[in-house]
Structure formats: structure tokens, C-alpha cells
C-alpha positions as CSV (number, residue, x, y, z in Angstrom):
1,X,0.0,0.0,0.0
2,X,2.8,2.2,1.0
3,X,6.7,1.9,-0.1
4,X,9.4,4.4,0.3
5,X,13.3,4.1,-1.2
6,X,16.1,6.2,0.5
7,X,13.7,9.1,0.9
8,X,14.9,12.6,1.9
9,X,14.0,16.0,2.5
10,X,16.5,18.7,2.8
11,X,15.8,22.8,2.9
12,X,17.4,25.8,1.7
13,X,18.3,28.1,4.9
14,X,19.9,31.4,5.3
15,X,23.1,29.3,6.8
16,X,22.9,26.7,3.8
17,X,21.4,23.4,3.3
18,X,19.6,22.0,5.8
19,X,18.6,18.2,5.9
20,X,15.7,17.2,7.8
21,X,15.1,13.6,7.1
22,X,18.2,11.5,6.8
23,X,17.7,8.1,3.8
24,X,14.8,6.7,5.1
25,X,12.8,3.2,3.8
26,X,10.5,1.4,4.9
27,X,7.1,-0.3,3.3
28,X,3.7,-0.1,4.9
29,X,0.7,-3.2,3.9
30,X,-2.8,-2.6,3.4
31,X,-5.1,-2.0,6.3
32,X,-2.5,-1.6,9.0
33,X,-2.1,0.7,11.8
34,X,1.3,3.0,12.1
35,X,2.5,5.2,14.4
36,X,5.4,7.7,13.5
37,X,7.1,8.5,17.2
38,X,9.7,10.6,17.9
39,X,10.9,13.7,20.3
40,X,9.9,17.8,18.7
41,X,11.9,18.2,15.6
42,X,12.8,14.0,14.7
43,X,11.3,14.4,11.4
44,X,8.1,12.5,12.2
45,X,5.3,15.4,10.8
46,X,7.8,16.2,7.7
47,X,8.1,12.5,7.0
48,X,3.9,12.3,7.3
49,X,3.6,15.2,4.8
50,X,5.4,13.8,2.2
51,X,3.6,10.3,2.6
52,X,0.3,12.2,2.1
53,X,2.3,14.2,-1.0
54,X,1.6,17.6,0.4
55,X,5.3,18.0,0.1
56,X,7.9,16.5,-2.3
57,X,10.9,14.7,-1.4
58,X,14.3,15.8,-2.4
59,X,15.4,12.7,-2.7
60,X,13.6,8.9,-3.2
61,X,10.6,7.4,-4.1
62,X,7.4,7.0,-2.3
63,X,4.5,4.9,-3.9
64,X,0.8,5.0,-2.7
65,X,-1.2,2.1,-4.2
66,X,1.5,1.9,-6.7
67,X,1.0,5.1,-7.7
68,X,4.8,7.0,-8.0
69,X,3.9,10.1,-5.6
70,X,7.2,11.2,-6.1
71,X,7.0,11.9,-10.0
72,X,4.0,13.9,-9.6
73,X,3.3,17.7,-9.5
74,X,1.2,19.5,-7.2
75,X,-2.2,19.3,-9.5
76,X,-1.3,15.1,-9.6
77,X,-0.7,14.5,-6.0
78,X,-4.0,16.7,-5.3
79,X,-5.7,14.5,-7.3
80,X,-4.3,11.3,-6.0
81,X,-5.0,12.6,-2.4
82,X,-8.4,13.3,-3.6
83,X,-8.6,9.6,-4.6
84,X,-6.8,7.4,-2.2
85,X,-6.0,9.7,0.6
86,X,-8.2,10.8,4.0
87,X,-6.2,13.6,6.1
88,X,-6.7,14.7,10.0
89,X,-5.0,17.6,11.4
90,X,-4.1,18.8,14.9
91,X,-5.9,21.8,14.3
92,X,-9.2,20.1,13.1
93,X,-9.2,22.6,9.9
94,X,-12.6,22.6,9.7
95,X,-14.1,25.3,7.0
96,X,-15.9,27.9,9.9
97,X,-18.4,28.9,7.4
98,X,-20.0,25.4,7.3
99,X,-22.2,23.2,9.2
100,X,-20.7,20.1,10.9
101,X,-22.5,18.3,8.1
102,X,-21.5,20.8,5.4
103,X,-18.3,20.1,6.1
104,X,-18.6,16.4,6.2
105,X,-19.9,16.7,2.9
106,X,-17.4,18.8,1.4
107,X,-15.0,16.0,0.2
108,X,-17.7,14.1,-0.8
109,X,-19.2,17.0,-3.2
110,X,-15.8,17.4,-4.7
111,X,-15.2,13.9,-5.4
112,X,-18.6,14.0,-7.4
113,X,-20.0,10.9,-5.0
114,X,-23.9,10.6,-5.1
115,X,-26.3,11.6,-2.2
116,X,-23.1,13.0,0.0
117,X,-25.6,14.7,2.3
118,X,-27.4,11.1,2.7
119,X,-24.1,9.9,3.6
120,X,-22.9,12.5,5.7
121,X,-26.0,12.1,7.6
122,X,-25.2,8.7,8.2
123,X,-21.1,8.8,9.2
124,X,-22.3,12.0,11.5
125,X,-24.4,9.5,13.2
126,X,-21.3,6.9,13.1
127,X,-19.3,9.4,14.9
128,X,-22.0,10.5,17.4
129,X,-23.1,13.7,16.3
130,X,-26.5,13.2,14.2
131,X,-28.2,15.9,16.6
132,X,-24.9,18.6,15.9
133,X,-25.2,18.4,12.3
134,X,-26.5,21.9,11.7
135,X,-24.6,23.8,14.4
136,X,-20.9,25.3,13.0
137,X,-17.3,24.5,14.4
138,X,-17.6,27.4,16.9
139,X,-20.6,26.4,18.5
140,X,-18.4,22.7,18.9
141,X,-16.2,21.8,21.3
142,X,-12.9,20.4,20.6
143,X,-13.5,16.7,21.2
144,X,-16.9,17.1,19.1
145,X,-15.2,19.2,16.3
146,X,-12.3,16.4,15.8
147,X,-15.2,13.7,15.5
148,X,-16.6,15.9,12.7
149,X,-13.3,15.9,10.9
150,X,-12.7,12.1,11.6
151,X,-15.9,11.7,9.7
152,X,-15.2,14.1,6.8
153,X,-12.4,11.9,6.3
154,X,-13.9,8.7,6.1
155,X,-16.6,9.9,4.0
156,X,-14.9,9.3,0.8
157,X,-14.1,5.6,1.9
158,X,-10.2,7.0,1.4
159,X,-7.7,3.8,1.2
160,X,-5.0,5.5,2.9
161,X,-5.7,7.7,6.3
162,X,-3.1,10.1,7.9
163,X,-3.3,11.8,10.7
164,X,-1.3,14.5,12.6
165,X,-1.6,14.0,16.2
166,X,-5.1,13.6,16.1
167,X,-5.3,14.1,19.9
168,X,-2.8,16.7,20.6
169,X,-5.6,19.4,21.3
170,X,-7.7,17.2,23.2
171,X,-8.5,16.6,27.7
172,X,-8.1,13.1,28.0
173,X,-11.9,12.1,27.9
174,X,-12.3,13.5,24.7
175,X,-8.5,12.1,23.5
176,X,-10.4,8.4,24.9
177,X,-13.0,9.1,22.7
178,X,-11.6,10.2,19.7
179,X,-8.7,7.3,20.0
180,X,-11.8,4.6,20.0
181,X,-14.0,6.2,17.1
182,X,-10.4,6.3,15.2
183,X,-9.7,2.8,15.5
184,X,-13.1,1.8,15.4
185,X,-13.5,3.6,11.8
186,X,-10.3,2.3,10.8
187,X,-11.1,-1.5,11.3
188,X,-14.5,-1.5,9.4
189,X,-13.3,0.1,6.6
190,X,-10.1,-1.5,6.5
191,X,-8.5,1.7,6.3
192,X,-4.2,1.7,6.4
193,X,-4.0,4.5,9.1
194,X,-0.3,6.3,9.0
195,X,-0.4,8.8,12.6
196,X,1.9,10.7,14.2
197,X,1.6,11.6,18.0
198,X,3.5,11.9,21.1
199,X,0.9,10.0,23.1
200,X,2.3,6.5,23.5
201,X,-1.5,5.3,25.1
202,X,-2.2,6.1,21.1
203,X,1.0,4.9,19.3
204,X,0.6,1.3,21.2
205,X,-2.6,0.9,20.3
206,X,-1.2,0.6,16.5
207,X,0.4,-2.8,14.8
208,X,3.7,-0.9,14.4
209,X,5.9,1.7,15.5
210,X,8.5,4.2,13.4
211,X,10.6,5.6,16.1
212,X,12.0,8.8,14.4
213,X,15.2,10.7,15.7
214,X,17.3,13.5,14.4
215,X,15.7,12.9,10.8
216,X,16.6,9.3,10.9
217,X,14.3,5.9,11.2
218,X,16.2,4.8,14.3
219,X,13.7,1.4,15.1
220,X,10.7,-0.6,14.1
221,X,8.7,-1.9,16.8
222,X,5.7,-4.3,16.8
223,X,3.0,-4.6,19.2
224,X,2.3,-8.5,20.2
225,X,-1.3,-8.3,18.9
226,X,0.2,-6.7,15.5
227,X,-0.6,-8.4,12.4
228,X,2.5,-10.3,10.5
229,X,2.3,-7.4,7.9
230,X,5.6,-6.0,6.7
231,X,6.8,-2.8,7.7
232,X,10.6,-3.0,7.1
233,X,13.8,-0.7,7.9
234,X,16.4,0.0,5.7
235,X,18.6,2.6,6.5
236,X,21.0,3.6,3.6
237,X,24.5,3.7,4.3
């Protein structure tokens, strides 16, 4: 579902070059569950944006269902994301201007699916929200407006799901909440879910773990329950 060769990322600075993620490869399978860990500044949310392709590498290859990601300019990795890929932020990034159901509709009304109201409807219900569906992000709290972005990314049925701390803004009861609904989502639609997060209650709960430091894939980890899928290092020399 996922494979990456020797990919890097390095940045142009007033001091020089600067290179944020050392050769890194690994391969991810179909429906499994990943957590990207690491300390502030490892490399973990640069590696997960250019996985999702909302960066380019500077170096290597990553494919998405086959599809060469790195090869591709901006208007072909939007469309490919639009496709294949589901995205949570932090930050929720919900459009303020729209309903909790307008705005688990959106991708749905972009991606020309049928009845995307009908099915928003239903996933808003999925998440526990059918009775919020007309009320906007403000009038949401921040456990209840992470639900509604879970659910706008689901809607399209997307393949592949990232997510960018998912919890990091959230008490713990809402974090509890949002970690079960996650998972929960993620199993029935046999989902591959890619996350990064600090929280290690979160990153166990995933088949595997990318332990990131100083830009480098330092160790792969498996959780006993994990699946026999193949997640593999291989640091270049």
C-alpha cells in the first residue's frame, strides 16, 4: 500500500542546506495501523507530509497504491490525495463557514460521490453527532469538532488515512473518545491508518511503531497483537 526508497527532504536556509530527514525506507501493507514517534523536531510530521504528498521529497521514491507520488506535480498529487488519501489535522481545519454536516460533505461534493448529504447524515451518526449536524465548528467543542473531521475523512471511503496528532488538542476524555471512534472507523473500513503523535497510550494501540530521531528511522517496533504485515527498515549507508 505504502513503499518508500532512500527518501529525503532537505531545505534551503539562510546558513545553507539543511537536511531534515536522513535516507529513510521502509514499506507499509494494506489495512494496518502505524504510528510515526519521535521527540519535537525527529522528522516524524515532515516525513507524514510527504507520505500524504503535500510535500515533495528531495530525494527517493514513495508509492501510494502503486502510484509513484514522487514523480508527480502539485495538480497530480491533489488528485491522487483526492482519490486514495483521508487527512486529520491537529488543528481540526474545519471550514468555519459550514455546518458540521457541510463540512462532512465537502469532500464528498468534490469527489462528485452521489447523495453525499445522505451519507454524511449517516457517518455523523457513526461518529455520534447526528443531533450537531446543523450547528458550526464554533458552536463545537474540541473533542466534538475532531469527531466531525474524523468523519469528513472517512466519508470518501479513502484507502489511505493520515493523521497529525489527532489528539494533541484534546482533555483526556475527549483524547479516549476520539482514539476509540479512530480505530473503530479504521477496522470497518479496512482503512491503512499512518499517525503521528506523542501520546504512547495512542501509538501502542497501532500494529507498528516508526521511532524517528534526528531525521533518521532509528527502530521498528511491533506490538504482540500486530498483524504479520511487513513494515521494514532499511537505513541507507
Amino acid at each position: 500500500m505504502i513503499e518508500t526508497k532512500h527518501i529525503t527532504k532537505i531545505v534551503n536556509t539562510s546558513e545553507g542546506q539543511l537536511q531534515i530527514l536522513q535516507p529513510i525506507s521502509f514499506n507499509v501493507k494494506a489495512g494496518e495501523s502505524v504510528a510515526i514517534v519521535g521527540a519535537s523536531g525527529s522528522g516524524k510530521s515532515t516525513l507524514l507530509s510527504l507520505l500524504a504528498g503535500l510535500d515533495q521529497v528531495s530525494e527517493g521514491e514513495i508509492y501510494l497504491d502503486s502510484a509513484g507520488l514522487h514523480g508527480m506535480d502539485e495538480e497530480q498529487r491533489a488528485r491522487l490525495r483526492g482519490e486514495k488519501v483521508g487527512f486529520i489535522f491537529q488543528s481540526f481545519m474545519l471550514v468555519q463557514s459550514l455546518t458540521a454536516l457541510e463540512n462532512i460533505m465537502l469532500p464528498a461534493e468534490i469527489a462528485g460521490m452521489d447523495n453525499p448529504r445522505e451519507l454524511g447524515q449517516q457517518i455523523l451518526e457513526q461518529v455520534g453527532l447526528g443531533h450537531r449536524g446543523t450547528h458550526y465548528p464554533n458552536q463545537l467543542s474540541g473533542g466534538e469538532q475532531q469527531r466531525v473531521a474524523i468523519a469528513r475523512a472517512f466519508i470518501t471511503k479513502p484507502k489511505i488515512l493520515f493523521a497529525d496528532e489527532p489528539t494533541g488538542n484534546l482533555d483526556a476524555a475527549n483524547s479516549d473518545k476520539v482514539e476509540k471512534l479512530l480505530f473503530d472507523l479504521n477496522r470497518e473500513s479496512d482503512t491503512t491508518l499512518v499517525l503521528v503523535t506523542h501520546d504512547p497510550e495512542l501509538a501502542s494501540q497501532c500494529q507498528r511503531q516508526l521511532h524517528m530521531h534526528a531525521g533518521e528511522l532509528t527502530e521498528v517496533t511491533e506490538q504482540p497483537s500486530g498483524s504479520d504485515a511487513d513494515i521494514q527498515q532499511m537505513q541507507a549507508s
